[in-house]
N, C-alpha and C positions, 0 to 999 in steps of 0.2 A: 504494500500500500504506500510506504513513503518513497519505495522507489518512482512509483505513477504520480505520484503527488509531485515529486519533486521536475520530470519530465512534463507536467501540466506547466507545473511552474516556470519551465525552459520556455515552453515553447507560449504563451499566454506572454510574457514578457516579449517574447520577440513580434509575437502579436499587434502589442497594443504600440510598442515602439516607434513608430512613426506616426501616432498620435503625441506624441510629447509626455503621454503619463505611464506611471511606472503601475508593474501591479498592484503594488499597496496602494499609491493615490487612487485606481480602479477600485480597488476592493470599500477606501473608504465613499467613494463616490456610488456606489450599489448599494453600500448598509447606509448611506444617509436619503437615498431615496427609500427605502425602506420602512426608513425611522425619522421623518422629517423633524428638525428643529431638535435632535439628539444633542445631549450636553457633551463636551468633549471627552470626561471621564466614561459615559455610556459609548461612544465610539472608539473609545480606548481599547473597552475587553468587549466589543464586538470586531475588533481587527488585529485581537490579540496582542495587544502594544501597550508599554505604560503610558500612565498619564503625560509624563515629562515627553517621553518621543513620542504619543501623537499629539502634543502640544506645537511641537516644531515641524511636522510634518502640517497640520493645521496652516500655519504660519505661511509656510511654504505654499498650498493651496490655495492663501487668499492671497497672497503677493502676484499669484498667478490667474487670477479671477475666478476658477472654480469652486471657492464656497463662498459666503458670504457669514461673518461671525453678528450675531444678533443676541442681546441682554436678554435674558433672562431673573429668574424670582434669584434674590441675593447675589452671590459672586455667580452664579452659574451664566457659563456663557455655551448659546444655543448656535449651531449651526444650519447652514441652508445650502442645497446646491444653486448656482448663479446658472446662465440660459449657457453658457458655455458646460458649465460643467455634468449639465444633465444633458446636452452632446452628444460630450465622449464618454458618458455613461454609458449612453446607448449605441453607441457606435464599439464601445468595449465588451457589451453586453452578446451583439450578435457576434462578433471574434470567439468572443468565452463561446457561445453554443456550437460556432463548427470547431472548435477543437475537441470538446467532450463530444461530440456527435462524431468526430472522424476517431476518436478514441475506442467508441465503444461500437462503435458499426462493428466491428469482426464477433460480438460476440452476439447477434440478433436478440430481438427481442421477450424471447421465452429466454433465454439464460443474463439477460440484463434485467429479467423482473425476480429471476433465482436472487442476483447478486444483492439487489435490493433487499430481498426479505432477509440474507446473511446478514448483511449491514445494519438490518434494523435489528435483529437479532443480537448481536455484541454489543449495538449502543444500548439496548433494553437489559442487555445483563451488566453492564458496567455502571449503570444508575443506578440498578438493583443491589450494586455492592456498596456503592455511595451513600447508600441512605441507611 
């Protein structure tokens, strides 16, 4: 699995590349249309990242026009995607689909609905140890 993970990761990166953004600025551009007006600490551990680095990846996005930072209740500050950056959302969004579509085309769709039920199978038993 981290093998395929990480060759998504190769090739999604080379992907999005000559749009100007990186996979993680994609991934936080997906989880914020998602989660509109998400506070940076909630896009934090939705993109895996601490508060301080996606504070500066943040930083980085609006310097570049892609999000827009908006106040929020006390110190919380809210995010937005700008008409740019919902875009190359979606112009990242169709890339992401042909590369998991040309990924798993070899295995048709009766053994990519097996793989599914595996998948949910060990995330259902690893919750179940968790709790």
């Amino acid at each position: 699995m981290k093998r395929l993970q990480h060759a998504h990761h190769r090739a999604l990166s080379a992907s999005l590349a000559d749009l100007g953004i990186s996979l993680v600025q994609w991934d936080t551009l997906r989880h914020l249309a998602r989660h509109p007006e998400a506070s940076l600490h909630e896009l934090a551990q939705l993109t895996f990242q601490t508060d301080q680095s996606f504070g500066s990846l943040a930083a980085r996005m609006v310097d570049r026009g892609l999000l827009q930072r908006l106040p929020g209740p006390g110190r919380v500050v809210r995010h937005r995607l700008t008409e740019l950056g919902e875009r190359l959302r979606e112009e990242g969004q169709g890339r992401a689909d042909r590369v998991f579509a040309e990924t798993f085309a070899p295995l048709g769709q009766e053994r990519l609905d097996q793989l599914g039920d595996l998948l949910e199978t060990l995330v259902a038993a690893r919750l179940a140890v968790r709790c």
